[in-house]
Structures are given as C-alpha cells and as structure tokens.
C-alpha positions as CSV (number, residue, x, y, z in Angstrom):
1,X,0.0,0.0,0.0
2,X,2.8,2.3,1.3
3,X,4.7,1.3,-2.1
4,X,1.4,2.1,-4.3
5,X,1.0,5.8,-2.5
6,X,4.9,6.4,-2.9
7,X,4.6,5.5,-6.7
8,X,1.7,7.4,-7.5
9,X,3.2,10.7,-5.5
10,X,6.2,10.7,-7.5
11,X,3.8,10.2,-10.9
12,X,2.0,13.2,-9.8
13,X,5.3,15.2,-9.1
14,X,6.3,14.2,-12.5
15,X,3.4,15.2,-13.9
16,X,4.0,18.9,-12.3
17,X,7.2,18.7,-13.1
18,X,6.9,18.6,-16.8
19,X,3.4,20.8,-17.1
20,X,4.4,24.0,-17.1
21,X,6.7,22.8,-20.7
22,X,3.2,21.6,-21.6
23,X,1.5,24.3,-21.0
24,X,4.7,26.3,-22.6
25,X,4.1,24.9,-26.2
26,X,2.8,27.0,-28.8
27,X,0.3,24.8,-30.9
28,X,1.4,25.5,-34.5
29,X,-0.9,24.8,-37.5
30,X,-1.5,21.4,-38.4
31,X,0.5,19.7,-35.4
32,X,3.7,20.6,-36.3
33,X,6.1,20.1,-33.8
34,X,8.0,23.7,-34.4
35,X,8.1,26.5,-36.9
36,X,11.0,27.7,-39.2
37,X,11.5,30.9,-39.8
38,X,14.3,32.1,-42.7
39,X,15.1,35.3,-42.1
40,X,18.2,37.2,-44.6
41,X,19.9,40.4,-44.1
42,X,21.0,43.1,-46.4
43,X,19.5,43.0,-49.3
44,X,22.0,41.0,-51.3
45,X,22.0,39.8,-54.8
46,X,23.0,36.6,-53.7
47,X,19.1,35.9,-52.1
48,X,17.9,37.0,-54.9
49,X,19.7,34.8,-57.3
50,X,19.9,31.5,-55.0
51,X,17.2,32.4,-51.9
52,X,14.2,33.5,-53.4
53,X,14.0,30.6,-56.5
54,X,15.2,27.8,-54.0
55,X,12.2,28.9,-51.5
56,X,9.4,29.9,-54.2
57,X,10.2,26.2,-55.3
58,X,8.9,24.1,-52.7
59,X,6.2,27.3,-51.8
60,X,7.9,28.4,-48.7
61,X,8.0,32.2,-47.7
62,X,11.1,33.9,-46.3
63,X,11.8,37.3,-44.8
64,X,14.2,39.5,-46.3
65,X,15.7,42.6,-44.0
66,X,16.2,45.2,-46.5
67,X,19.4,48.0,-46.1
68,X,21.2,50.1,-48.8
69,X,19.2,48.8,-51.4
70,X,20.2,49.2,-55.1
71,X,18.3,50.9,-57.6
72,X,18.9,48.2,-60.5
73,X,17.1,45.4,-57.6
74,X,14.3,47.5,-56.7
75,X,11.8,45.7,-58.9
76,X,13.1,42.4,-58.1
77,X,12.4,43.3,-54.5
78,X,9.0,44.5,-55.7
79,X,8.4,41.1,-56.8
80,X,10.0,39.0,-54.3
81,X,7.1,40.8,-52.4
82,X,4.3,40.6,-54.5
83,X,5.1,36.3,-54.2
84,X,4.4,36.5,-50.9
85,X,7.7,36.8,-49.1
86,X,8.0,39.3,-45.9
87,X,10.3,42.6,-46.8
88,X,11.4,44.2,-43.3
89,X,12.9,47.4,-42.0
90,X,17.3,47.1,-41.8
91,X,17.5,50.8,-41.6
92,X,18.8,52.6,-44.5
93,X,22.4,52.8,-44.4
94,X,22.9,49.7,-42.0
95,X,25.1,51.6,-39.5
96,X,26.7,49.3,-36.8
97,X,29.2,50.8,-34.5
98,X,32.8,51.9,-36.3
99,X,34.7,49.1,-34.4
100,X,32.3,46.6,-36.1
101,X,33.7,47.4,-39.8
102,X,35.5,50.1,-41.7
103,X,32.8,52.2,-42.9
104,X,31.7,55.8,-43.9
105,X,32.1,57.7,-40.7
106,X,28.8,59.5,-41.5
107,X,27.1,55.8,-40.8
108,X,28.3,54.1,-38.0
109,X,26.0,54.4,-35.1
110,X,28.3,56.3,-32.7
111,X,27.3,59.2,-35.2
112,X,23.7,58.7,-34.5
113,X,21.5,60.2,-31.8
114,X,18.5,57.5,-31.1
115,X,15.9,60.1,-32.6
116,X,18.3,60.2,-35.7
117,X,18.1,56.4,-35.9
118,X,14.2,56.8,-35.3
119,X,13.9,59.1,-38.2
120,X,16.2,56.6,-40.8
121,X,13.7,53.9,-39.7
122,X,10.6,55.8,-40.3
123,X,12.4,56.5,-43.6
124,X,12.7,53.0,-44.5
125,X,9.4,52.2,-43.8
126,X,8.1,54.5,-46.6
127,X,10.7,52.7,-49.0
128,X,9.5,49.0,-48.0
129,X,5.9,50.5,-48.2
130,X,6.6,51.3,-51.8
131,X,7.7,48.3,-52.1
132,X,4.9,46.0,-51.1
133,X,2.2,48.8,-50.3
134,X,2.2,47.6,-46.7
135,X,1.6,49.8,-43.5
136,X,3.6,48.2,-40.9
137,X,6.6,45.9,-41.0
138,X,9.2,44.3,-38.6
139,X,12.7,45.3,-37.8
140,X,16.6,43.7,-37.5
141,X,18.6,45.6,-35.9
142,X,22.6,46.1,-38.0
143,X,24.6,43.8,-36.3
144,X,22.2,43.0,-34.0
145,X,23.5,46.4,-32.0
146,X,20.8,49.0,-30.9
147,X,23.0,51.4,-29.6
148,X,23.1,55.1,-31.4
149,X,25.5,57.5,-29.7
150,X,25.9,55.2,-27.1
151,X,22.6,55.2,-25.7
152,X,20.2,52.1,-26.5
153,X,17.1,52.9,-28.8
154,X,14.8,50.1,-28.3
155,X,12.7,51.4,-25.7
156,X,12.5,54.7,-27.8
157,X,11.4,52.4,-30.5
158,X,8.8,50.6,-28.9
159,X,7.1,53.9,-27.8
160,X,7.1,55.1,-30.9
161,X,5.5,52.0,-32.3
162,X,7.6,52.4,-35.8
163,X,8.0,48.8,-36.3
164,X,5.9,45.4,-35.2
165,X,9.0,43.4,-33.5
166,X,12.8,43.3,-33.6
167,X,14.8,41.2,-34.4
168,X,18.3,40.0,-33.2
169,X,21.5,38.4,-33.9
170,X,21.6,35.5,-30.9
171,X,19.8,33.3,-29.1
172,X,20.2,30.2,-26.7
173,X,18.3,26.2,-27.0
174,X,16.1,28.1,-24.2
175,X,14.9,30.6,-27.0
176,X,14.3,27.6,-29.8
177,X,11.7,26.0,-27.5
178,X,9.9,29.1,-25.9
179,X,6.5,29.9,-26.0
180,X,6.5,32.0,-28.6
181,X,3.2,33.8,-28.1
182,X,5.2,34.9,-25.0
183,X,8.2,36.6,-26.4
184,X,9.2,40.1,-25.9
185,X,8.4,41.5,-29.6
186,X,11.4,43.7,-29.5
187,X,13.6,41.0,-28.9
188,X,13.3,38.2,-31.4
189,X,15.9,35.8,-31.2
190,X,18.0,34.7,-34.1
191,X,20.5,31.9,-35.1
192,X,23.0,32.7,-37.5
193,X,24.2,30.6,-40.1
194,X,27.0,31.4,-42.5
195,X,30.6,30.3,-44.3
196,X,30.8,26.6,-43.6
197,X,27.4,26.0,-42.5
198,X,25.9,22.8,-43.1
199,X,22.4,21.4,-43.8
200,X,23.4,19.4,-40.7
201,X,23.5,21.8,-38.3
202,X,20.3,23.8,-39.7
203,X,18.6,20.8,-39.3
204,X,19.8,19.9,-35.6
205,X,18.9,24.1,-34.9
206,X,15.6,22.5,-36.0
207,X,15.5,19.6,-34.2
208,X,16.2,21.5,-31.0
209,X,12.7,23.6,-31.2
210,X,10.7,20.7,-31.9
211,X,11.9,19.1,-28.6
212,X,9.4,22.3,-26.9
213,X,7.5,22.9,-29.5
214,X,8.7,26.2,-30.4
215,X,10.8,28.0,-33.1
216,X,13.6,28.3,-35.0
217,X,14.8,31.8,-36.3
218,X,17.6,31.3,-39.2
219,X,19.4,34.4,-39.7
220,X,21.8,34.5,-43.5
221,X,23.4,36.6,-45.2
222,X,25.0,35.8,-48.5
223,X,24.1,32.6,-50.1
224,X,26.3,31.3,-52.7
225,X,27.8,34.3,-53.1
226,X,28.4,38.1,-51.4
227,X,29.8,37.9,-47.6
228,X,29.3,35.3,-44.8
229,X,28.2,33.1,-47.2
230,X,26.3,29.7,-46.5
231,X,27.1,26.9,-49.3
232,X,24.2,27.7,-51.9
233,X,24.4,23.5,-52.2
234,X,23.7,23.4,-48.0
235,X,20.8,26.0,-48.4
236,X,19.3,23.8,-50.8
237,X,19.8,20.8,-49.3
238,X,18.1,22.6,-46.0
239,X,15.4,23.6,-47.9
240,X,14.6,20.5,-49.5
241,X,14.5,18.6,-46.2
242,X,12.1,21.0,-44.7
243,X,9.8,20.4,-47.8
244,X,10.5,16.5,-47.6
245,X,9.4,17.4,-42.9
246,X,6.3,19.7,-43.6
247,X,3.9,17.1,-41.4
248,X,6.9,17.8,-38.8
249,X,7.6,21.8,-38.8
250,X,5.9,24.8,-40.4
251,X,7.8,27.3,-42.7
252,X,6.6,31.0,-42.6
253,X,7.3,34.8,-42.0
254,X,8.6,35.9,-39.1
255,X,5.7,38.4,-38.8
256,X,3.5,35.5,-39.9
257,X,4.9,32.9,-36.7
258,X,4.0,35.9,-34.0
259,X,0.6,36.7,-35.3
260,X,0.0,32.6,-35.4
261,X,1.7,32.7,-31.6
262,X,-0.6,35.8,-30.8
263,X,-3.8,34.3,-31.9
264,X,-3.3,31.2,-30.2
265,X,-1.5,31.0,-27.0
C-alpha cells in the first residue's frame, strides 16, 4: 500500500514537473512540432539569385531585411514581395558601430543620436511600403546592436511604435523551444548561419525547437555568393529537407509565426 502511494506521488510530481513545458508549447498549425522561420539580411544579390528561387520552389516564404538597397534590384524586391515573401525594415544605411567594420564615418552608429536612428527607420518604412504597399513591417537591428550615440534605442522604439517586433542576432536552446506567443516582440531571437554551414547543423537548430515545440529563427546573409556566405548547395539541401518534414515543422514569415503565436497562445 505504502509502495502504491509512494509510486503514485512521484507520478504526480512528474506530472508537475513537466506541465508547465506543456502548457509552454505554442500549438502550431496542423500539429507541427515547431516552426522555421528564414530570415536574410542586407539586401543582397546573392538571395535573390539563389534564396528566393530555392524557396518559391517548394512554396515556402522567407523574410528578407532590407538596407542600402540598389536601384537596378528595386523591382526584383518588388516582386519578391508581390510572391508572398515578408520585406522588413534594416535601416537605411545599416550603420553598426565603427569598431564593427571600416565604414563611412557618417554611418556608423556612434554618429547617430537614437531620434536620428528613429527618423532613418521611419524613412525606410516608406521605402518598403513602396515596395509592397504595406503599412507596418518588422525590424533587424545592423549587427544586431541597438545602440546610437551610445545610448540604447529600443525602448524609444517601442514607444514610438515604428516597427511590429525586432529582431536579433543570438539566441540560446532556451529561445528555440519558448512559447513564442510569449516573447518580448522587441527581442526576437535569431540563429545565425554562414561560411561553412551545413544542412546538418540547420537541421539539428531544427531539431532542438521541436523538442518544446517552439521556433527556429535562421538568420543569412549571402548565399552562394556576397559575404558570410552559406554553401548555396547546404541551403538547398536545407530547404529541401524541410519540404520532404512539412507534417513535422511549419515554414513562414517571421511576422506571420508571431501573429500565429498571438492568436493562439
């Protein structure tokens, strides 16, 4: 008797033990186990070249961060749009603090005030509005910094209600399995992926979010081509397994996985 109450109070402390992970899980359409969000940076040729036919392909959506964008790739950002695909705010100029990269010492962010980086990103809204006729759109931050002058603009930014969410440059296994729903919106976490990647660590990044049924944020760069540059051959082979997992894990938009999250905690 003694041994049947023991057994059945460490069942129930088990049970407590693991509910709050339960209760934890965002329930993503269709069962899936996780989502997979593929997020790119910069505007680069190479996405457009490799990224956008290798996705369009097996019908999966991306999100492309959009900075110092050409004039000769405007329409082809117009129509990586108009398919479906998420265009959000990079800034204009993309400036990261001077110690990050030699660059123009009118854009690095030490140059900036955080009203002045408030302005470039209401600027760039009107761009990516042009460019897919939308009226609000999420953020990644240039270099995954947020600091202008010195002084940290997020909290500015969420005041002034500019963008939907922000995205970063890191995360931790805790951030692939959290409830998502839960998230701080100006602190999206991101994986990055670039030279020397393989399909086999995108798919264990994977792998990890499915074990709490959460998400995985890819961040890229180049792809086959342009700078921190994953393998175009690994992307593809990525991209093929998730098509070949879609009863397991569902691809979409980054804005698309937190209004999902939002609407069903």
């Amino acid at each position: 008797m003694m041994r049947a109450m023991f057994l059945q109070a460490a069942a129930l402390c088990v049970l407590a033990a693991v509910a709050p992970t339960a209760v934890a899980q965002t329930r993503w359409p269709n069962g899936a186990k996780a989502t997979v969000v593929l997020t790119y940076d910069d505007a680069l040729a190479s996405q457009l070249d490799h990224v956008v036919p290798a996705l369009d392909a097996e019908g999966f959506k991306g999100t492309f961060f959009l900075a110092n964008v050409q004039q000769a790739h405007v329409d082809r950002w117009r129509k990586v749009a108009a398919g479906g695909h998420e265009l959000g705010n990079h800034t204009v100029f993309h400036a990261c603090s001077k110690t990050s990269y030699p660059a123009d010492p009118r854009y690095v962010s030490e140059a900036y005030t955080p009203a002045s980086m408030l302005r470039e990103i209401e600027q760039q809204n009107v761009l990516l509005h042009a460019l897919d006729g939308r009226q609000s759109h999420g953020m990644a931050t240039p270099c995954g910094q947020s600091l202008a002058g010195g002084a940290d603009y997020l909290d500015d930014l969420r005041r002034a209600r500019l963008v939907t969410y922000v995205r970063g440059v890191v995360d931790t296994p805790d951030d692939a399995r959290a409830n998502v729903a839960k998230v701080d919106p100006m602190h999206i976490p991101a994986r990055g992926f670039g030279e020397g990647a393989t399909a086999e660590k995108m798919i264990a990044y994977v792998r990890e979010a499915e074990q709490g049924g959460g998400w995985a944020v890819f961040l890229f760069h180049g792809v086959g081509g342009d700078y921190l540059a994953v393998p175009d051959a690994e992307h593809r082979k990525f991209v093929a397994w998730l098509a070949a997992h879609r009863g397991e894990v569902w691809v979409t938009t980054l804005q698309g996985a937190l209004d999902w999250a939002k609407a069903h905690p």
